[in-house]
N, CA and C atoms as a LAMMPS dump frame, in Angstrom:
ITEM: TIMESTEP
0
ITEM: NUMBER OF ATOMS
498
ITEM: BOX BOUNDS ff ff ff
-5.0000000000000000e+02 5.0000000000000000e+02
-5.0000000000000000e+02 5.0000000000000000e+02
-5.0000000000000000e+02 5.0000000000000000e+02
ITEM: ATOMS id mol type element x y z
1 1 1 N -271.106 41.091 208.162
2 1 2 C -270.815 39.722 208.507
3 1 3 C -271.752 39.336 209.63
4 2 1 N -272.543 38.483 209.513
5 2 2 C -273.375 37.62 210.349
6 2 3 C -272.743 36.142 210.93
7 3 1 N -272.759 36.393 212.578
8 3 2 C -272.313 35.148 212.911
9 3 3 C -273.75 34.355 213.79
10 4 1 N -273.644 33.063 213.477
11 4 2 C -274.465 32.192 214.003
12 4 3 C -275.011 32.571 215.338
13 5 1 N -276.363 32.591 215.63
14 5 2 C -276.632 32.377 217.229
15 5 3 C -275.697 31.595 217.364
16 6 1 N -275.556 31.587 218.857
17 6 2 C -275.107 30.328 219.928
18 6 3 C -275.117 31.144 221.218
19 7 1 N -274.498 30.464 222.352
20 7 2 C -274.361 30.814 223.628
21 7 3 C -272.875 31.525 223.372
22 8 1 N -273.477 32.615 224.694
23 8 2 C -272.514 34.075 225.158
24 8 3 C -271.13 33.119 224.781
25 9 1 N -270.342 32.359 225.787
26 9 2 C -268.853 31.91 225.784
27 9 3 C -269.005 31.83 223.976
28 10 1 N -269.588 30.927 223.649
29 10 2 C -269.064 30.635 222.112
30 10 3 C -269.196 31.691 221.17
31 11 1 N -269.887 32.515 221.523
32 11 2 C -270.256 33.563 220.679
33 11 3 C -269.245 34.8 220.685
34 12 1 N -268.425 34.572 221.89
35 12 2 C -267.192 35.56 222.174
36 12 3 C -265.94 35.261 221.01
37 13 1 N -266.092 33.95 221.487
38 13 2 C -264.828 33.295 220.728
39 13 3 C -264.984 33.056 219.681
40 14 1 N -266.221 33.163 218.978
41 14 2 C -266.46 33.396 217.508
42 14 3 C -266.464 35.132 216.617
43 15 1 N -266.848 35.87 217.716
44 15 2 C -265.923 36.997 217.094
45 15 3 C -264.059 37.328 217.299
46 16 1 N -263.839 37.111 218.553
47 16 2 C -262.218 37.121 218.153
48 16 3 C -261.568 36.036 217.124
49 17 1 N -261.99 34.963 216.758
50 17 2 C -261.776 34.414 215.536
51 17 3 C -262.153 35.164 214.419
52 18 1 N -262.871 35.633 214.027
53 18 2 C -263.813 36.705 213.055
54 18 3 C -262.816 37.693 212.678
55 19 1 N -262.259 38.244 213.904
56 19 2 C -261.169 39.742 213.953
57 19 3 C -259.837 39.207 213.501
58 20 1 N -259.247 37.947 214.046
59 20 2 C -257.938 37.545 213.887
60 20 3 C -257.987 36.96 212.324
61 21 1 N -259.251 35.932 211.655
62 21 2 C -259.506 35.729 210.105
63 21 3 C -259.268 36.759 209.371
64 22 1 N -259.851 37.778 209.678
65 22 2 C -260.034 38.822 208.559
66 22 3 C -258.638 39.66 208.941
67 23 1 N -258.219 40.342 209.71
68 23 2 C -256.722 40.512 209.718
69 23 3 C -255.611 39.974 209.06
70 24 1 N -255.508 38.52 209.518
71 24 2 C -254.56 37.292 208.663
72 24 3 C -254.769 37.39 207.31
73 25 1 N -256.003 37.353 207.067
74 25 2 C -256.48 37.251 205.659
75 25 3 C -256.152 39.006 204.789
76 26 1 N -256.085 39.794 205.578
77 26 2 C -255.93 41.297 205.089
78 26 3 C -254.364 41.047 204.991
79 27 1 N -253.291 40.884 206.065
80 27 2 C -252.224 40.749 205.895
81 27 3 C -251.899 40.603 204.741
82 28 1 N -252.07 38.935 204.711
83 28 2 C -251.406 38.521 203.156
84 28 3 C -251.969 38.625 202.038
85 29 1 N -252.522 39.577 202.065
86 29 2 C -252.581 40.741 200.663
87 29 3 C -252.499 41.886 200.706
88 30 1 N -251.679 42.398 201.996
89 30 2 C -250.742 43.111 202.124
90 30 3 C -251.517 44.766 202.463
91 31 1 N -252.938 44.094 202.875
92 31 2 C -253.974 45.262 203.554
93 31 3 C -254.42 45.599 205.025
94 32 1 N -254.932 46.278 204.919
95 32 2 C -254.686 46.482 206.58
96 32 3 C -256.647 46.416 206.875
97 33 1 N -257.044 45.604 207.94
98 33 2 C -258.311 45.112 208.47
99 33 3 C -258.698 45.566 209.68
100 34 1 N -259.377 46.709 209.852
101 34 2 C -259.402 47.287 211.31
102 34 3 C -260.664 47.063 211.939
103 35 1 N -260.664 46.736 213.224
104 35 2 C -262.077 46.658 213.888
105 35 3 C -262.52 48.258 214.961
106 36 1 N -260.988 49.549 214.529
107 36 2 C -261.211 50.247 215.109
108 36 3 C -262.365 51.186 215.136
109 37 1 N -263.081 51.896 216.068
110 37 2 C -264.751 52.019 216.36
111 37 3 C -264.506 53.352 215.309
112 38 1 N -263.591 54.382 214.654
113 38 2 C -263.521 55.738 213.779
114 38 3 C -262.011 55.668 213.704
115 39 1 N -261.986 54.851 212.465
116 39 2 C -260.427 54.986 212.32
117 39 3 C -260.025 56.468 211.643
118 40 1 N -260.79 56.693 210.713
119 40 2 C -260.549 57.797 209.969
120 40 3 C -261.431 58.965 210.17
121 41 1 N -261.425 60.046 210.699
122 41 2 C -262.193 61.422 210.858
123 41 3 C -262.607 61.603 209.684
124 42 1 N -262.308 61.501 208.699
125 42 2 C -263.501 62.052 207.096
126 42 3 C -264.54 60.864 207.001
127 43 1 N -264.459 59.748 207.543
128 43 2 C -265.097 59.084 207.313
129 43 3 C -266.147 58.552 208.218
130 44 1 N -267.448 57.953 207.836
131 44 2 C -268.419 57.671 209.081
132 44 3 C -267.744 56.575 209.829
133 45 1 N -268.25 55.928 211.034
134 45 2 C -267.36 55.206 212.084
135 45 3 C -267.548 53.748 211.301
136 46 1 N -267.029 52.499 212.256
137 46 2 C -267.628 51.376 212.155
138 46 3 C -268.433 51.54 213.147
139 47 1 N -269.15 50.153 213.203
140 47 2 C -270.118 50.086 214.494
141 47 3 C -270.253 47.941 214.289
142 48 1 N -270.938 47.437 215.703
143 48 2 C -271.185 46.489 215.594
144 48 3 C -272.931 46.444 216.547
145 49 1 N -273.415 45.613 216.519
146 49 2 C -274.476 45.374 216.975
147 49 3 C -274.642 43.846 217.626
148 50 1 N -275.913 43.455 218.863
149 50 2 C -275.877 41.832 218.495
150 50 3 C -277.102 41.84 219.142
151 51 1 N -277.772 40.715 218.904
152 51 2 C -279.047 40.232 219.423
153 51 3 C -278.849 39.791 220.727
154 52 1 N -279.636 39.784 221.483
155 52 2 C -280.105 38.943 222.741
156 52 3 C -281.065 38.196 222.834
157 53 1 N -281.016 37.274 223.232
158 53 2 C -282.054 36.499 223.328
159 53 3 C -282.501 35.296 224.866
160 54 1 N -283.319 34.854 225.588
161 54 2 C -283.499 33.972 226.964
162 54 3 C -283.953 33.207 226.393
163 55 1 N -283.331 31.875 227.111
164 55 2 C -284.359 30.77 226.955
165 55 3 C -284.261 30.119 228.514
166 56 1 N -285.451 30.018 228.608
167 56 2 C -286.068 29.102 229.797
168 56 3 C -286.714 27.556 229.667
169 57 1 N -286.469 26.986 230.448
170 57 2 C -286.365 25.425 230.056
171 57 3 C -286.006 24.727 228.322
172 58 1 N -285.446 25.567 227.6
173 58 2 C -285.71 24.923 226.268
174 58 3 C -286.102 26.425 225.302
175 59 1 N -287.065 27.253 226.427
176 59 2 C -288.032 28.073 225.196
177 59 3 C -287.369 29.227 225.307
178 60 1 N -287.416 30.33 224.103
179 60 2 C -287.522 31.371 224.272
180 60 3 C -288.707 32.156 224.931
181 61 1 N -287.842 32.782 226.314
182 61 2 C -288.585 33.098 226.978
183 61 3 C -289.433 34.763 226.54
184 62 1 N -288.488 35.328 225.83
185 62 2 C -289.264 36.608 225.198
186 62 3 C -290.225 36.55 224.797
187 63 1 N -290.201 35.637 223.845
188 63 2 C -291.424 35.301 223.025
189 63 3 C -292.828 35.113 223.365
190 64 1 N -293.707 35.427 222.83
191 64 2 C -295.205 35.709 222.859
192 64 3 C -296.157 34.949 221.797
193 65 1 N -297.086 34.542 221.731
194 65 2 C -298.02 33.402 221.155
195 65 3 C -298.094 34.517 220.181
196 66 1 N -298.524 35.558 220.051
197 66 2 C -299.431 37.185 219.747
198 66 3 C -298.278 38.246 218.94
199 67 1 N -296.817 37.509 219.154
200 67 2 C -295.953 38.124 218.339
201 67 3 C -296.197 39.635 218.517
202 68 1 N -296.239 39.437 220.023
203 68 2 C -295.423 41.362 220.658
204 68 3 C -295.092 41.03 221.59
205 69 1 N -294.58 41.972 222.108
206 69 2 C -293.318 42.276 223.324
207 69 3 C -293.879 41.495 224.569
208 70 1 N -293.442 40.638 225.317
209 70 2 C -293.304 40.246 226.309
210 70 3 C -292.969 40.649 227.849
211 71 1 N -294.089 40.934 228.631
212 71 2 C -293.234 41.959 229.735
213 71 3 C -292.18 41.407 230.137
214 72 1 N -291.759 40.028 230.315
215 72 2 C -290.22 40.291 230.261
216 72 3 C -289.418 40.47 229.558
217 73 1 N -289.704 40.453 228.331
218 73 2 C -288.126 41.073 227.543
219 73 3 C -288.573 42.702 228.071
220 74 1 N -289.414 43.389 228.249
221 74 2 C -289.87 44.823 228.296
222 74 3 C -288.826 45.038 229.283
223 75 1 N -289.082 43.955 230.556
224 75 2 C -288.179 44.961 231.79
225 75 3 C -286.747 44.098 231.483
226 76 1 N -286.436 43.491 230.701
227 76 2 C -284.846 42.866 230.626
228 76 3 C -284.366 44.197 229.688
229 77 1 N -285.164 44.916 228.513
230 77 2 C -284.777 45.683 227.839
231 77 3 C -284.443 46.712 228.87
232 78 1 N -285.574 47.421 230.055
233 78 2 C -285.631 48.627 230.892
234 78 3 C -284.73 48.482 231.895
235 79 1 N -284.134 47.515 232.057
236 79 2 C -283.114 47.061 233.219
237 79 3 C -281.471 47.322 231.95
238 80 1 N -281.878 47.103 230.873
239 80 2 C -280.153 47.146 230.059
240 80 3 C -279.875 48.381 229.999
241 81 1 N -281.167 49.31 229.714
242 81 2 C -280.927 50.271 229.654
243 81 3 C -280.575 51.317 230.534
244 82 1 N -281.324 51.016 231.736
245 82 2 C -281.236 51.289 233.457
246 82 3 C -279.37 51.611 233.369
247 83 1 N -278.948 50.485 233.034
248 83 2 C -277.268 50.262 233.538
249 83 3 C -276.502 50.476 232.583
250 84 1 N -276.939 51.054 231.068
251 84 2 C -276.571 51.151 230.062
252 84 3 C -274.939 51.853 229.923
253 85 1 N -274.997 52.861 230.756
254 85 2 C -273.998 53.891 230.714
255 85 3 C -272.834 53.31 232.168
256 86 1 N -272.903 52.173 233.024
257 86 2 C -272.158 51.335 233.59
258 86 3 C -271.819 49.891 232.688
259 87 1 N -272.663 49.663 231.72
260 87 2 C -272.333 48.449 231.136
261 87 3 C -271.411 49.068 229.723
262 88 1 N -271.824 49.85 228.908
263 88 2 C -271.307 50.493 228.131
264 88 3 C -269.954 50.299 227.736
265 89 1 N -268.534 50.267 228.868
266 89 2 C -267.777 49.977 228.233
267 89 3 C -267.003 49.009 228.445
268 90 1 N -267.699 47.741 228.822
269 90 2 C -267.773 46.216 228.337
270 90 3 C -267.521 46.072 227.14
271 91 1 N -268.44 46.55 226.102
272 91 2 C -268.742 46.503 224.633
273 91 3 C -267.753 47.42 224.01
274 92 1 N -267.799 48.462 224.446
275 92 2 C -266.78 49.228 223.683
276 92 3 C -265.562 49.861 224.281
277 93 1 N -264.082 49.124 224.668
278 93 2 C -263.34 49.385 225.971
279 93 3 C -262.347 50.725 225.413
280 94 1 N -262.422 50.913 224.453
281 94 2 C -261.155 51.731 223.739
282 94 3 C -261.438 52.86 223.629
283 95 1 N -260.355 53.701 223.767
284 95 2 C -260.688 55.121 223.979
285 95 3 C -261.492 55.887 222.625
286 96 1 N -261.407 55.196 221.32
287 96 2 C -262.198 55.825 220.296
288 96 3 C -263.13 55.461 220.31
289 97 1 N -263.831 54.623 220.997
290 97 2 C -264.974 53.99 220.961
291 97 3 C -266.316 54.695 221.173
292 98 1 N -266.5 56.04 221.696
293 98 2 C -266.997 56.634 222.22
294 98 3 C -267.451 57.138 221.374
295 99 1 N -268.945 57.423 221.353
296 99 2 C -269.971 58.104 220.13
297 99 3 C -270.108 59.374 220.225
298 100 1 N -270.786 60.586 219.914
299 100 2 C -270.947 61.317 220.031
300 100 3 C -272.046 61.851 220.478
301 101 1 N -273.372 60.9 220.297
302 101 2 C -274.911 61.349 220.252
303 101 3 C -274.65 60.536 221.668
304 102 1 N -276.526 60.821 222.093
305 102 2 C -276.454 59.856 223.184
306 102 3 C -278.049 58.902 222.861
307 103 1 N -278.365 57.998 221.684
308 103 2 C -279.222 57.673 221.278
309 103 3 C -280.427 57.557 222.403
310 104 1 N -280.305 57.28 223.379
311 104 2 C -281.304 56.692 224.847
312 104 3 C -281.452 58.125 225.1
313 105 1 N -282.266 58.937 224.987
314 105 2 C -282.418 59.967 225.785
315 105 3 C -283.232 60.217 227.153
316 106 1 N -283.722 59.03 227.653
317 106 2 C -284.443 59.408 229.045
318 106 3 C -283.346 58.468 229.541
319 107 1 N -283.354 59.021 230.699
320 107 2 C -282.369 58.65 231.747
321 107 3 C -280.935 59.156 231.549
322 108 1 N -280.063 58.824 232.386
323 108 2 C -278.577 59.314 232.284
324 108 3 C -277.821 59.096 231.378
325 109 1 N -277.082 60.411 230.708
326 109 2 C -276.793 60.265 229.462
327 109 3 C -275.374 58.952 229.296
328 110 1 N -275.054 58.927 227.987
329 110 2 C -274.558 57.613 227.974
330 110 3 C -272.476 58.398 228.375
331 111 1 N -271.985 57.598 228.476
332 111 2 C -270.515 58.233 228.944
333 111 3 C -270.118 58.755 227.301
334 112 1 N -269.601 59.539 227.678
335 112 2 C -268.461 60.532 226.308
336 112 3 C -266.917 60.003 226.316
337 113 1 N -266.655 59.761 227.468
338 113 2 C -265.006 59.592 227.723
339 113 3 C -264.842 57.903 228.208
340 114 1 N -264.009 57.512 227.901
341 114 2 C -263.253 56.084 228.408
342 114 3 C -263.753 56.672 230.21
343 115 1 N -262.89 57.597 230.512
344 115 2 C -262.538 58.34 231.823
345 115 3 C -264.018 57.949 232.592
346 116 1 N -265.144 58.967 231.498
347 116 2 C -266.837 58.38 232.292
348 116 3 C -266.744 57.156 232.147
349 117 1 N -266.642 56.416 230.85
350 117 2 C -267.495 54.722 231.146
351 117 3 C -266.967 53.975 232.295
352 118 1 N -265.815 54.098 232.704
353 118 2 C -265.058 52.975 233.28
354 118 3 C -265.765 54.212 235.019
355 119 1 N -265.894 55.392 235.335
356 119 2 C -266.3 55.316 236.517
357 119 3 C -267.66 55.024 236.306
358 120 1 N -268.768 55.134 235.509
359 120 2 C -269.965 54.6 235.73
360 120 3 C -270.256 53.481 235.686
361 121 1 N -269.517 52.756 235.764
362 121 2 C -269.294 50.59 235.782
363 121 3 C -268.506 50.709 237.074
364 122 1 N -267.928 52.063 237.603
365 122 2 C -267.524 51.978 238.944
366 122 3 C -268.508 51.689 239.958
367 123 1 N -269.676 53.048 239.381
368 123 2 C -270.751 53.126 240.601
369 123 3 C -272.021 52.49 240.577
370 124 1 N -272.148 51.916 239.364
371 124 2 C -273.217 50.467 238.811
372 124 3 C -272.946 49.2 240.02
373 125 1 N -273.7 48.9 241.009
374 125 2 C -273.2 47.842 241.683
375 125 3 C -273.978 46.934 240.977
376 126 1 N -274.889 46.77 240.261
377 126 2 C -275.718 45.876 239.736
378 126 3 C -274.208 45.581 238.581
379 127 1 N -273.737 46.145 237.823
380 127 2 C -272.675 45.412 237.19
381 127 3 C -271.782 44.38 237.866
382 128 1 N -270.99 45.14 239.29
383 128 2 C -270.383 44.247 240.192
384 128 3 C -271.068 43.065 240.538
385 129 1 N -272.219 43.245 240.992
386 129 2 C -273.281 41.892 241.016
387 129 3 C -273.33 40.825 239.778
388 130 1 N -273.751 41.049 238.697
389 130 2 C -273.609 40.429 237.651
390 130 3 C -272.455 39.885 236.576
391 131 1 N -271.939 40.849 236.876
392 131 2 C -270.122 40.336 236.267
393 131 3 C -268.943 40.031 237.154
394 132 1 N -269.421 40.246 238.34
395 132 2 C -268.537 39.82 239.467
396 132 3 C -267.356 41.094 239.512
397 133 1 N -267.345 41.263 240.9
398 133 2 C -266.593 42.636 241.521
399 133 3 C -265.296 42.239 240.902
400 134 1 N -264.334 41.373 241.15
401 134 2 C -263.031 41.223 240.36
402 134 3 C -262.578 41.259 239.184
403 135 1 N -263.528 40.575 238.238
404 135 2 C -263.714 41.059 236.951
405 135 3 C -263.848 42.092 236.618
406 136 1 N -264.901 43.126 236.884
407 136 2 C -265.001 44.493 236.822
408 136 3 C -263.957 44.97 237.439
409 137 1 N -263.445 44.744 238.416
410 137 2 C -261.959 45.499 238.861
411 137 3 C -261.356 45.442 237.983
412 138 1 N -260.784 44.05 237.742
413 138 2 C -259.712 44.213 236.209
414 138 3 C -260.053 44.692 234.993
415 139 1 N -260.636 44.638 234.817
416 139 2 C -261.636 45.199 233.346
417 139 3 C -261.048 46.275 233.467
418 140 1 N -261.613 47.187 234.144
419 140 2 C -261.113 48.349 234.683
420 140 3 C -260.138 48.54 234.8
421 141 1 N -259.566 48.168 235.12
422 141 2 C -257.927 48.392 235.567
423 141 3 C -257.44 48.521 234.044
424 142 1 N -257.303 48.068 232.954
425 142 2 C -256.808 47.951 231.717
426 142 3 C -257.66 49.022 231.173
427 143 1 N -258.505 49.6 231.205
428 143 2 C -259.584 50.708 230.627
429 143 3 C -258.95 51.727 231.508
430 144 1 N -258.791 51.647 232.336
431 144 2 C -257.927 53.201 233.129
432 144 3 C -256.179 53.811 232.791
433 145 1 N -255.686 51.87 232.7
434 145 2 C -254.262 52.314 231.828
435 145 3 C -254.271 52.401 230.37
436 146 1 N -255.404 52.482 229.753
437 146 2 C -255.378 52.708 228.48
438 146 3 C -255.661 54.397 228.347
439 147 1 N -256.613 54.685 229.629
440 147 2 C -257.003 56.077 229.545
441 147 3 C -255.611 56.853 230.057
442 148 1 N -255.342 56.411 230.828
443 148 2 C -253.646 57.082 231.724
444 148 3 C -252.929 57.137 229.876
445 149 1 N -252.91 56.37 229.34
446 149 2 C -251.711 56.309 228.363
447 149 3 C -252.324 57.452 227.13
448 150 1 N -253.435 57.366 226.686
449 150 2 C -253.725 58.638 225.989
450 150 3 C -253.67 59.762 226.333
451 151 1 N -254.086 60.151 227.875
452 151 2 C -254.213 61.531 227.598
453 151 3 C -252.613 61.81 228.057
454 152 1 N -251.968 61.161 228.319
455 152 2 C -250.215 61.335 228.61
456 152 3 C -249.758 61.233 226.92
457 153 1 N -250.441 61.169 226.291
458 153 2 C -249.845 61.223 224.466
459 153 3 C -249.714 62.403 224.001
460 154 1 N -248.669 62.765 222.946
461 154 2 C -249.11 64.072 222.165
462 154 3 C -249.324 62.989 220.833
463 155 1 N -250.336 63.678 220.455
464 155 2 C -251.07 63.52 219.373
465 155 3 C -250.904 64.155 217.642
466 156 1 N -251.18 63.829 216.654
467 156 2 C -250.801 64.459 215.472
468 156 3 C -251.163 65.545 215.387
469 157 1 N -252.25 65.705 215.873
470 157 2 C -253.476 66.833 216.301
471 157 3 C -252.672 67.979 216.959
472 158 1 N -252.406 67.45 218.035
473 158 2 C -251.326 68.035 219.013
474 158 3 C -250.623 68.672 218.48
475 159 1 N -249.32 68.01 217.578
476 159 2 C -248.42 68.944 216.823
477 159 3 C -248.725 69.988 216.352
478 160 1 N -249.867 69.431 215.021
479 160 2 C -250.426 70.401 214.08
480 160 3 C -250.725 71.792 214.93
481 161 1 N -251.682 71.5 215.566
482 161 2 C -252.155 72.749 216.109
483 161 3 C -250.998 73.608 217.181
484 162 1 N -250.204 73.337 218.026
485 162 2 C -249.498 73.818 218.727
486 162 3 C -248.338 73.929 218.491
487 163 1 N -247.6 73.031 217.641
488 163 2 C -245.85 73.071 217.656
489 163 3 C -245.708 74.18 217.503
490 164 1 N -246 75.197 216.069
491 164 2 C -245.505 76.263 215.805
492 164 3 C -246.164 77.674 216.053
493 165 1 N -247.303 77.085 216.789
494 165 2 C -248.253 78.751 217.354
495 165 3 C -247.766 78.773 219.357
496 166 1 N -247.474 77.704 220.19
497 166 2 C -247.426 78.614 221.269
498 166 3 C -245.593 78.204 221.478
């Protein structure tokens, strides 16, 4: 599913419309519509992706007459990536969300755990700068009681393996 450019606010609220459509619409035919990041272990994950794009007075500022890279998109790319593993779980807040590889391999690897993402958006002050310290507090705050509430879970996993061996 491809949704329209537009600007960040509208573009938010055009995927939680996106998630709540296709749910409603799964409902009443009596299916179930998940946006979860590996719902099922036999199966490969979902994933989502999105473009970025600047515009300055009007123009896209990435853009190049010569149709290559622009040193500023170069250092807007080397700066996302810089903070990648503090911005990280913005995009993906849920405890399954978490990949396994770490695709970026120079620089610090990307977080494994809810537990890492939410302290490396702790110690990112360039996040606090840009998303504002309160926001990132709360953000956080709901990414830490989500982490408090899993690992306080027993799990199916859990059973299986332990009920009847210790």
């Amino acid at each position: 599913m491809n949704l329209k450019h537009v600007d960040a606010p509208e573009a938010t609220d055009q995927a939680a419309r996106l998630k709540y459509a296709t749910r409603e619409l799964a409902r009443r035919r009596r299916a179930l519509a998940t946006f979860m990041a590996k719902p099922f272990t036999e199966h490969a994950g979902n994933s989502m992706h999105l473009h970025l794009s600047l515009c300055h007075d009007g123009e896209l500022a990435f853009a190049t007459d010569h149709d290559t890279e622009s040193p500023l998109m170069r250092q807007a790319v080397g700066g996302i990536l810089r903070h990648l593993p503090g911005i990280v779980v913005f995009g993906a807040p849920a405890v399954n969300d978490r990949g396994e590889g770490n695709l970026y391999t120079p620089g610090e690897p990307l977080p494994h755990t809810l537990a890492d993402a939410t302290r490396s958006a702790r110690d990112d002050t360039v996040v606090h700068d840009v998303l504002g310290a309160d926001a990132v507090h709360d953000f956080l705050a709901v990414a830490d009681l989500e982490w408090s509430q899993f690992v306080g879970s027993v799990s199916e996993w859990d059973r299986e393996r332990y009920l009847r061996s210790v």
